[in-house]
SEDODREN-334349 format. One record per residue (C-alpha): residue in one letter; residue number from 0; x, y, z. Coordinates in Angstrom, 1 decimal. Example, Ala and Ser with C-alpha at 12.3 -4.5 7.8 and 13.67 -1.06 7.14 Angstrom:
% residues 2
A / 0 / 12.3 / -4.5 / 7.8
S / 1 / 13.7 / -1.1 / 7.1
% end
This chain:
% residues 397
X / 0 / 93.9 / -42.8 / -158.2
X / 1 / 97.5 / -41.2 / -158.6
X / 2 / 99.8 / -41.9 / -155.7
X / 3 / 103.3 / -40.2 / -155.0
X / 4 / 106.2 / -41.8 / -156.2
X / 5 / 107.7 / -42.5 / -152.7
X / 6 / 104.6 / -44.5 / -151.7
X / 7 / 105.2 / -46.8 / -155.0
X / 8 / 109.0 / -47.2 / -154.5
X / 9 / 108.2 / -49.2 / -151.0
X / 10 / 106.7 / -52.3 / -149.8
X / 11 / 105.1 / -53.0 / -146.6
X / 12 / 107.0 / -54.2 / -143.5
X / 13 / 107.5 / -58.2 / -144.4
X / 14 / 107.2 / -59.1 / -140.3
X / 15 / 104.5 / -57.8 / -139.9
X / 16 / 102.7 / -58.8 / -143.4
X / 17 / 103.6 / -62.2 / -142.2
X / 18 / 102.4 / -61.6 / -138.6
X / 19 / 98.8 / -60.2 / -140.4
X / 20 / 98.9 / -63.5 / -142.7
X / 21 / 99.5 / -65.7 / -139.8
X / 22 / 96.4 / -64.0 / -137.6
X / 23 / 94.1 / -64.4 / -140.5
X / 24 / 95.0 / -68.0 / -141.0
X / 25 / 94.4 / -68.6 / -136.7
X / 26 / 91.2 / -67.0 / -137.2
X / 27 / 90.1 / -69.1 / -140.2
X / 28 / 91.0 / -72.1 / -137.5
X / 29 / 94.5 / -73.4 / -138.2
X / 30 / 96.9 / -74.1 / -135.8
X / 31 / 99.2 / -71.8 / -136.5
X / 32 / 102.9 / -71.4 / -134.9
X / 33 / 104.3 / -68.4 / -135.7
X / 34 / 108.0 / -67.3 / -135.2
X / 35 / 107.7 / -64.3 / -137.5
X / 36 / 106.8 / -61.2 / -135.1
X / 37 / 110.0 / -59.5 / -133.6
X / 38 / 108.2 / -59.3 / -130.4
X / 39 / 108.5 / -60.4 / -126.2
X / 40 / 105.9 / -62.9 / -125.5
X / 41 / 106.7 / -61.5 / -122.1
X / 42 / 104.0 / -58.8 / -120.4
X / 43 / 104.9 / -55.5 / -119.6
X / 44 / 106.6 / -55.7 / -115.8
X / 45 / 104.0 / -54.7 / -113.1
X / 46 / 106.0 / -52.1 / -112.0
X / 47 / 105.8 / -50.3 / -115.3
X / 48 / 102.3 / -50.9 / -115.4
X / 49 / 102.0 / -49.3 / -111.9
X / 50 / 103.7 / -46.1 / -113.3
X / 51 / 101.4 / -45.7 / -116.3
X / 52 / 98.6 / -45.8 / -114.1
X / 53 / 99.3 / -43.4 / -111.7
X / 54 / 100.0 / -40.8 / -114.4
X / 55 / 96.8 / -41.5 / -115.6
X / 56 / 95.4 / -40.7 / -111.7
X / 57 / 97.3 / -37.7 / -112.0
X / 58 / 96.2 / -36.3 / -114.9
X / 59 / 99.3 / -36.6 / -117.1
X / 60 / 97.1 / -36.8 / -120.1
X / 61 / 98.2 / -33.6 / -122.3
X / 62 / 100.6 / -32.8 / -124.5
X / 63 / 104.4 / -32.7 / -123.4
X / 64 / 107.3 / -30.8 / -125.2
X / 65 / 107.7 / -32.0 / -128.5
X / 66 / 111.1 / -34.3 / -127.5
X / 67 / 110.1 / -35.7 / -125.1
X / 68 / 109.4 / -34.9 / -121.1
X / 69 / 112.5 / -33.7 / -119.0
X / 70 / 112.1 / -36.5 / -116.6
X / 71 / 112.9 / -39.3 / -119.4
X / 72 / 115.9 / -37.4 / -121.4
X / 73 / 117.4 / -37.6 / -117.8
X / 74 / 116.4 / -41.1 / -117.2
X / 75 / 118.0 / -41.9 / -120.5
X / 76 / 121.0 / -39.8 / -119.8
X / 77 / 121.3 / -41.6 / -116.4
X / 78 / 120.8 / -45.0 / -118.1
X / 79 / 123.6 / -43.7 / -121.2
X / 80 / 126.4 / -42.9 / -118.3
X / 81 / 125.6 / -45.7 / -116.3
X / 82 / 125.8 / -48.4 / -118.6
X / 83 / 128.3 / -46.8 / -121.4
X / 84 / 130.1 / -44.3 / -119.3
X / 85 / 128.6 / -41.6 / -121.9
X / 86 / 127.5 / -38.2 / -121.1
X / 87 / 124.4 / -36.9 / -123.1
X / 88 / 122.6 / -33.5 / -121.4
X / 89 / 118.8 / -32.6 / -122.4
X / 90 / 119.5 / -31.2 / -125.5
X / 91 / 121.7 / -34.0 / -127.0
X / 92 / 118.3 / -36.2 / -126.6
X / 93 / 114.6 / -36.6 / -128.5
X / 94 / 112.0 / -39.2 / -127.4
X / 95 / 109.8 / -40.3 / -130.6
X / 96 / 106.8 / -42.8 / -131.0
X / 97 / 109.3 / -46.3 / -131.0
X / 98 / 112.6 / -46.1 / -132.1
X / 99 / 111.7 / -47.0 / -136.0
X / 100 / 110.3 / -43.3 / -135.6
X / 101 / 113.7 / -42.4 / -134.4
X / 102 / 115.4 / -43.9 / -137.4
X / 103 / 112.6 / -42.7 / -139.8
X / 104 / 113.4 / -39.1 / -138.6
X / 105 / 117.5 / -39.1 / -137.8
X / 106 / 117.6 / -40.2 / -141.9
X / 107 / 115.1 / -37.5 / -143.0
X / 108 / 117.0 / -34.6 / -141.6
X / 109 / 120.3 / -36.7 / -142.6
X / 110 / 119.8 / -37.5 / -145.9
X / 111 / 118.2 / -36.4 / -148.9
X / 112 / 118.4 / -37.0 / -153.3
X / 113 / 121.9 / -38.3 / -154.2
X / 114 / 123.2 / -39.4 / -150.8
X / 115 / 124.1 / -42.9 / -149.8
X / 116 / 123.9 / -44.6 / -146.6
X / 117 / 125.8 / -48.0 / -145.8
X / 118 / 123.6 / -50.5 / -144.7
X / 119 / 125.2 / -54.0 / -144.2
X / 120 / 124.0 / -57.0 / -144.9
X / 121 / 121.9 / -59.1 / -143.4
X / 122 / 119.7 / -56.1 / -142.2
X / 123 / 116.4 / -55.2 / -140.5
X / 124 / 114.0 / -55.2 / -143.1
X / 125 / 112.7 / -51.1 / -142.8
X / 126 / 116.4 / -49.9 / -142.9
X / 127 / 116.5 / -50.1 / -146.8
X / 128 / 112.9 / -48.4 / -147.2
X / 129 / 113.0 / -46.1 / -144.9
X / 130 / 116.4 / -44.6 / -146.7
X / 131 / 114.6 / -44.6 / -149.7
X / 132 / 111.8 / -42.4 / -148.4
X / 133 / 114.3 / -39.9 / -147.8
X / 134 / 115.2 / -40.2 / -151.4
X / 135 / 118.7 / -41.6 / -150.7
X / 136 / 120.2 / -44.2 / -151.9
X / 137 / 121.0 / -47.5 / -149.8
X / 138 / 124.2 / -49.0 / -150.6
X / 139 / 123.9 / -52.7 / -149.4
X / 140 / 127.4 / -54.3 / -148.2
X / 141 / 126.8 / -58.3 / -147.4
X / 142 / 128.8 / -59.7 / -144.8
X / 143 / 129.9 / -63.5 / -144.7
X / 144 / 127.8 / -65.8 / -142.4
X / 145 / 131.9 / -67.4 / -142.0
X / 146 / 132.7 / -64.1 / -140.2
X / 147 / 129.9 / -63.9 / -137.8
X / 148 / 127.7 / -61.6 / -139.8
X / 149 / 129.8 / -58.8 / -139.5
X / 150 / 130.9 / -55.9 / -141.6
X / 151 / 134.6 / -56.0 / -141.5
X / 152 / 137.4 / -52.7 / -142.1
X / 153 / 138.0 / -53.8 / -145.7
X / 154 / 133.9 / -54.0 / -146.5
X / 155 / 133.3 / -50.8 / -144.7
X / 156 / 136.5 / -49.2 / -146.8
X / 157 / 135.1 / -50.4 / -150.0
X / 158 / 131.7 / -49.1 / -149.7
X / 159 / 132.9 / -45.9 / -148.4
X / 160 / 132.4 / -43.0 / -151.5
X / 161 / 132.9 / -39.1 / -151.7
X / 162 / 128.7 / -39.3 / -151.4
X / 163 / 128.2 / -41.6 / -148.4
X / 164 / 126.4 / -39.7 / -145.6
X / 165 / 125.1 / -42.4 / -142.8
X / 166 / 126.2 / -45.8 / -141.7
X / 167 / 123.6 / -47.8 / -140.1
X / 168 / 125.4 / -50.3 / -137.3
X / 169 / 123.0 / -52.8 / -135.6
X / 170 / 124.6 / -53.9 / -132.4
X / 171 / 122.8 / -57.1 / -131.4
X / 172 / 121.2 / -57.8 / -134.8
X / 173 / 118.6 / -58.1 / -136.2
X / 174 / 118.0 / -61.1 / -138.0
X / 175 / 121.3 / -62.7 / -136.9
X / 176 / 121.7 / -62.1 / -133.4
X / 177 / 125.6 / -61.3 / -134.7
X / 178 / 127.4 / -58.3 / -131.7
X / 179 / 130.2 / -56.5 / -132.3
X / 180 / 133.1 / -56.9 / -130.1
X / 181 / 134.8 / -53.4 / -128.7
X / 182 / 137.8 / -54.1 / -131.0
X / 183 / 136.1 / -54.6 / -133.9
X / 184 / 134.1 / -50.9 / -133.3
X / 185 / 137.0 / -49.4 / -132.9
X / 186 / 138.6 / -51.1 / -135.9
X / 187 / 135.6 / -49.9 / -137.9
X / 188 / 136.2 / -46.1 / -136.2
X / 189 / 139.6 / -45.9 / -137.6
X / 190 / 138.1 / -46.2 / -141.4
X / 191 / 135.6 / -43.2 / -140.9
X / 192 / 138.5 / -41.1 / -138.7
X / 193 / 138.7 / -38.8 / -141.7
X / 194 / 135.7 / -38.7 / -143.1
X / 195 / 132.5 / -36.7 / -142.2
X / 196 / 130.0 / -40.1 / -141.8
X / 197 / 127.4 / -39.9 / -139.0
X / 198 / 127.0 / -43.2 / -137.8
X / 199 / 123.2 / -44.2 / -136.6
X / 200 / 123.6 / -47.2 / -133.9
X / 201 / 120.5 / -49.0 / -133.4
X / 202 / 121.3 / -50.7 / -130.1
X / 203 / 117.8 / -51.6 / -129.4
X / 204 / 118.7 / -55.0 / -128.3
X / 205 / 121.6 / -54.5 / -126.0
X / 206 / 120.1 / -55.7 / -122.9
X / 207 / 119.2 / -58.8 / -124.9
X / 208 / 122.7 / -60.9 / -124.9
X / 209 / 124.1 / -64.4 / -123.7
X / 210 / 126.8 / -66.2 / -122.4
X / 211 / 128.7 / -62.9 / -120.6
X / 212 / 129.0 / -61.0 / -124.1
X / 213 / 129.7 / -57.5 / -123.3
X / 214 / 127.7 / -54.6 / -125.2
X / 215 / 129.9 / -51.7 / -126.3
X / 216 / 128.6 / -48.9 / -128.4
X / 217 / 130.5 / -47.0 / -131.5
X / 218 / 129.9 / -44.1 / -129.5
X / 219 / 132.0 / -45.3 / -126.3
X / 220 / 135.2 / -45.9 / -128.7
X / 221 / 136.4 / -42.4 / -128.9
X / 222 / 135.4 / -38.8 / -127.9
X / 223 / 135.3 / -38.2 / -132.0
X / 224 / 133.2 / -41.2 / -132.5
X / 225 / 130.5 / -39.9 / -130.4
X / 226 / 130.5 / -36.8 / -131.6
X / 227 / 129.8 / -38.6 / -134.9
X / 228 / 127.0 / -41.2 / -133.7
X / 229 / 123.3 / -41.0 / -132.7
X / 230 / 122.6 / -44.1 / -130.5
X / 231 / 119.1 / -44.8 / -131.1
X / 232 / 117.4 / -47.3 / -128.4
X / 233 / 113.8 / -47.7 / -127.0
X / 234 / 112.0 / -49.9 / -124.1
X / 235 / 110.0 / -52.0 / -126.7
X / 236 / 112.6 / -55.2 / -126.7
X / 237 / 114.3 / -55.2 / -123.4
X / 238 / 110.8 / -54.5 / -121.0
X / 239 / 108.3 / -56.0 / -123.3
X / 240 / 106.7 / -52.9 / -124.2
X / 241 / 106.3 / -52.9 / -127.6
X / 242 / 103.2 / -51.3 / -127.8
X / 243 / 103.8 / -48.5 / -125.6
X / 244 / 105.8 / -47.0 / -128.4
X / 245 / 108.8 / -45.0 / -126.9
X / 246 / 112.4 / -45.2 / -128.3
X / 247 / 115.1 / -42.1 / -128.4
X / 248 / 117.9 / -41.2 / -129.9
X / 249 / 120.5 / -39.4 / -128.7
X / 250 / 123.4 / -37.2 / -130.3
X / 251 / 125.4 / -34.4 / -131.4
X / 252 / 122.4 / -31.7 / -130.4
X / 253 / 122.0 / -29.9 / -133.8
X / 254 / 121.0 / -33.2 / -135.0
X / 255 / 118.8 / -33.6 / -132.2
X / 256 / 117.3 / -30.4 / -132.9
X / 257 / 116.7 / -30.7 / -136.6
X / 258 / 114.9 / -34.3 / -135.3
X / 259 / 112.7 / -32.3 / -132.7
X / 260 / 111.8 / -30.1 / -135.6
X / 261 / 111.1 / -32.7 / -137.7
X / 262 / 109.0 / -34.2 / -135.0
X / 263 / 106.8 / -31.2 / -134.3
X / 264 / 105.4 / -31.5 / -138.3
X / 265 / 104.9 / -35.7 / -138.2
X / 266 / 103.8 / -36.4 / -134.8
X / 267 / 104.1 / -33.7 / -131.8
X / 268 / 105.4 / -35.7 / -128.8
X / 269 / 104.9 / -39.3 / -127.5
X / 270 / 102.2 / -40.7 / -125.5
X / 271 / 102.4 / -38.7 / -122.1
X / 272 / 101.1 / -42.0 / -120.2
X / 273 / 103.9 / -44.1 / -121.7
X / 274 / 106.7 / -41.5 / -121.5
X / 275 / 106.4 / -41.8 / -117.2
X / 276 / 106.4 / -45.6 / -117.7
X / 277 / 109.4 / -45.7 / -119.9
X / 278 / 110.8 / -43.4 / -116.6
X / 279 / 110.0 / -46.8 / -114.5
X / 280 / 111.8 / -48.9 / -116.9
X / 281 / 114.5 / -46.9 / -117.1
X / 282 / 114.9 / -46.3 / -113.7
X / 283 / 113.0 / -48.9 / -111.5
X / 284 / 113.8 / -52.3 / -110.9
X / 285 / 116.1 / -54.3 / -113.5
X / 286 / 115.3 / -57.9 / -112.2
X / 287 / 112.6 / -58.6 / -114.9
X / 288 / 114.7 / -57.7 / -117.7
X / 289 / 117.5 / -60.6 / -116.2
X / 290 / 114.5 / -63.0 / -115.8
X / 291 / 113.3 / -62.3 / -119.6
X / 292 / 117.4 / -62.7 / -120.7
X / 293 / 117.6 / -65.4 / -118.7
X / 294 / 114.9 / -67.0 / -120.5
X / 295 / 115.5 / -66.2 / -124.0
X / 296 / 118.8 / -67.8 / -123.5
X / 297 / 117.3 / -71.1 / -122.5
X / 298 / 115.2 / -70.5 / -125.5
X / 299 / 118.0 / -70.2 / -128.1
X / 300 / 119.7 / -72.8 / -126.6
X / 301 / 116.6 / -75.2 / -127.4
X / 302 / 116.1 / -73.7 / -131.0
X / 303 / 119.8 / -73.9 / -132.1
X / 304 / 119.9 / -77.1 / -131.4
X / 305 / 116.8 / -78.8 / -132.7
X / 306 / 117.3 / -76.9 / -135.9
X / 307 / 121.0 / -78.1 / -136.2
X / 308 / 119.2 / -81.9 / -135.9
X / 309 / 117.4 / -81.0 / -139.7
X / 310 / 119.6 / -82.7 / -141.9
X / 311 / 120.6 / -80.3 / -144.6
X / 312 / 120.0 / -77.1 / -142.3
X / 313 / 122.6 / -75.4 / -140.5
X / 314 / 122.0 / -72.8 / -138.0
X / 315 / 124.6 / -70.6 / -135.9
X / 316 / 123.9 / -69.6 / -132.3
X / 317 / 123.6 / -65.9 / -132.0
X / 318 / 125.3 / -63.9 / -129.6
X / 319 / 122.2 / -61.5 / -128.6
X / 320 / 118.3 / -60.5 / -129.9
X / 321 / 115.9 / -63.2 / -130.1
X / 322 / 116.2 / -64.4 / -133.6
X / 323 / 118.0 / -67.5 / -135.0
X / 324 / 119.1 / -67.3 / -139.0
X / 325 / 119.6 / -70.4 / -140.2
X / 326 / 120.7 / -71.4 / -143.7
X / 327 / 118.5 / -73.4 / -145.5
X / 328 / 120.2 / -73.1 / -149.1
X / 329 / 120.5 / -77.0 / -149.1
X / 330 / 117.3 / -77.2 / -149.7
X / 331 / 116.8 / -75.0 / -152.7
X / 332 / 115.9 / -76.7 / -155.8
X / 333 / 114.0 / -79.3 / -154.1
X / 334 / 110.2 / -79.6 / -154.6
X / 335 / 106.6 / -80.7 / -153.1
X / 336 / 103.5 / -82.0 / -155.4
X / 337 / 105.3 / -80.2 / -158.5
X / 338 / 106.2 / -77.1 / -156.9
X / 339 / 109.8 / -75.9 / -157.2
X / 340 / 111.4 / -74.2 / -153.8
X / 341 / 113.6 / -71.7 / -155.4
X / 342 / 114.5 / -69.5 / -152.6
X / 343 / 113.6 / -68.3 / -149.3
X / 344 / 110.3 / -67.0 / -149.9
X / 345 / 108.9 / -70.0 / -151.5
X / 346 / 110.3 / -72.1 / -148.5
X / 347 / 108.5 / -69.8 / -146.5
X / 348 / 105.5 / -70.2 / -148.0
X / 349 / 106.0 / -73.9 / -148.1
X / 350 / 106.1 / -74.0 / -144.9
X / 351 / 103.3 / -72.0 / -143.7
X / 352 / 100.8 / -73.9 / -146.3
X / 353 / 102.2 / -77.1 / -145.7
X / 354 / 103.7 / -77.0 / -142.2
X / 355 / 101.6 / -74.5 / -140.2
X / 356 / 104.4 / -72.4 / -139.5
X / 357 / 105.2 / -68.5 / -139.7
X / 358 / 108.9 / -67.6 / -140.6
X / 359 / 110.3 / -64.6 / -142.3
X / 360 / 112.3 / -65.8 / -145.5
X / 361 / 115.9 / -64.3 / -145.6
X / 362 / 115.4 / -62.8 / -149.3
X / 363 / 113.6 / -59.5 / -147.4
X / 364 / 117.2 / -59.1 / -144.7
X / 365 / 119.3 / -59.1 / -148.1
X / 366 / 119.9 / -63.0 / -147.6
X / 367 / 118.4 / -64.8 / -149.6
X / 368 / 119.8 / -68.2 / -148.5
X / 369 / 118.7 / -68.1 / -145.1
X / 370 / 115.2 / -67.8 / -143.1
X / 371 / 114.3 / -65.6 / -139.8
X / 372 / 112.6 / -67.5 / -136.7
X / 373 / 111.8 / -65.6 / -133.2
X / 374 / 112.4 / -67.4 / -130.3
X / 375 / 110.2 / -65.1 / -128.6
X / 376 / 107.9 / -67.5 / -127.6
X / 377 / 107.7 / -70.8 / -125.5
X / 378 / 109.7 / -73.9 / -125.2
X / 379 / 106.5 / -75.6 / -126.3
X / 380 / 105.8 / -73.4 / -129.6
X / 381 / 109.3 / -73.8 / -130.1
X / 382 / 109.6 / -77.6 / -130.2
X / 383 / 106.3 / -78.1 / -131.6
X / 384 / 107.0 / -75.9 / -134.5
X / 385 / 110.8 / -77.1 / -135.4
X / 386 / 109.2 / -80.4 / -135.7
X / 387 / 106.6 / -79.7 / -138.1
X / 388 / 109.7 / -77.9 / -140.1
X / 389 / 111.4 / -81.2 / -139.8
X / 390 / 109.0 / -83.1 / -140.7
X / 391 / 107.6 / -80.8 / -143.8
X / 392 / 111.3 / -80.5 / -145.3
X / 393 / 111.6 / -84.2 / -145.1
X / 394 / 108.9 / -84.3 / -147.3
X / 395 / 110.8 / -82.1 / -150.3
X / 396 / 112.1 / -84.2 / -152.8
% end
């Protein structure tokens, strides 16, 4: 059978290939701790629940406009001015089926054969392919683990060509938990001031941060910059509703537009039930989100520094998301029964046959010398799985 060239030029999504692996293994019987999936342990807050149910009551089962209903864009556009002190109206904003749908569409209407999109290094793992889907070209800029994770003025100037289109800017990351200070946005700004770059911010994570870091978006540096940005976001991370798949984008309208369009061909609208719960999360209650924070902090806290006890392993403490990224490069080169580790993804698997543990090697963030581990999950998980890391890279000679 003959597939299209775009299917063959991509691979599945690594976290959740090593979610799957890690589900079959459980249901073969072992014990398996997984900190692979990106995803709140946390269940959706009653409230929220509440919502969904009463639209179901009412009958809010058929289709809605294609962007979304007018009741979220002005949640959204609430939550935008509130938070950011930005002013988005209906038309500037298009709800899609999670906010990887709003990425997947913002680059399809974006970007086509011979454009380039800056995607710094490390990144979320569907960035790369999903620019390549449009036929684009991703142009990979690594940033130093020394500075934070983050791209700098003199990285961003040096990736910049006459053919770059899009700039992807995760802001708390994902795999690093790095955030970008208002300064350095705006230091990043005055590089594309004369150039016609649409920045995409994925801010999915910006309720998710510790230790009194303020979030600022690219959008809130300057009246040019958000004319230049689509903020994409969603309610998956922040109110543990990852499978109620709702995240938005909003923007400069024509772009919201050709998205809509785009939309009406792929999908039609989102859920109906879910799009009156996002309305709850957006504008109900806040408390659970703080409690879930409030949690994952004591969470990284406890990761960070049992890993930082491996000898050989060193691992920063993020500033927001709920992933730690440690560097494990000391142990390249080292081996178990006759098998070399020669990078992150043959630690990984070391670790999963060998330790019972789940991780996400660096290799598929564009860093090879590091591996991904959500905190996501509980104290317990958490110190019983660092241990059996502990003890399995002990055990490398």
């Amino acid at each position: 059978m003959k597939f299209a060239k775009r299917i063959q030029s991509i691979k599945p999504s690594p976290t959740l290939a090593i979610t799957m692996k890690a589900n079959a293994l459980r249901a073969q019987g072992r014990d398996i701790i997984g900190f692979g999936a990106g995803e709140p342990d946390f269940d959706t807050p009653e409230n929220i629940k509440a919502a969904a149910v009463r639209a179901i009551a009412d009958g809010f089962t058929k289709y809605t406009p294609v962007g979304g209903i007018d009741e979220l864009k002005d949640a959204i556009a609430a939550k935008m001015e509130g938070d950011h002190g930005l002013n988005y109206n209906r038309s500037q904003i298009v709800v899609s089926c999670g906010a990887k749908h709003s990425l997947y569409n913002l680059i399809q209407v974006l970007c086509e054969e011979g454009d380039e999109v800056i995607v710094p290094a490390p990144y979320w793992v569907s960035y790369v392919d999903i620019v390549v889907l449009a036929g684009a070209t991703p142009v990979i800029v690594p940033t130093e683990e020394a500075a934070g994770f983050k791209l700098t003025p003199e990285l961003l100037r040096g990736a910049v060509t006459d053919r770059t289109r899009v700039l992807i800017l995760n802001s708390p990351a994902n795999p690093t938990g790095a955030a970008y200070r208002r300064e350095e946005l705006a230091a990043l700004a005055a590089v594309l001031a004369s150039r016609e770059i649409t920045v995409i911010s994925d801010d999915i994570y910006e309720k998710i941060l510790y230790d009194g870091f303020e979030f600022f978006s690219i959008a809130a540096v300057s009246e040019e910059m958000k004319d230049r940005t689509v903020i994409v976001n969603g309610v998956s991370k922040a109110y543990a509703m990852t499978g109620w798949r709702i995240g938005y984008a909003a923007g400069p309208a024509p772009i919201v537009a050709a998205v809509t369009k785009l939309q009406s061909q792929n999908t039609s609208n989102p859920a109906s039930i879910a799009q009156k719960a996002a309305v709850e999360a957006l504008t109900g209650s806040q408390e659970a989100v703080r409690t879930m924070v409030e949690a994952f902090r004591e969470r990284r806290d406890l990761i960070v520094s049992a890993l930082n006890e491996i000898p050989g392993l060193a691992c920063p403490s993020p500033q927001g998301a709920f992933y730690v990224f440690p560097n494990v490069a000391e142990f390249f080169g080292r081996s178990f029964q006759g098998k070399i580790i020669a990078d992150s993804t043959s630690l990984a698997a070391y670790l999963l046959d060998e330790a019972d543990v789940a991780v996400v090697p660096g290799a598929d963030f564009g860093a090879d010398k590091h591996l991904r581990l959500s905190y996501a999950t509980s104290r317990e998980l958490i110190e019983t799985g660092v241990a059996r890391i502990a003890a399995a890279l002990g055990r490398l000679g």
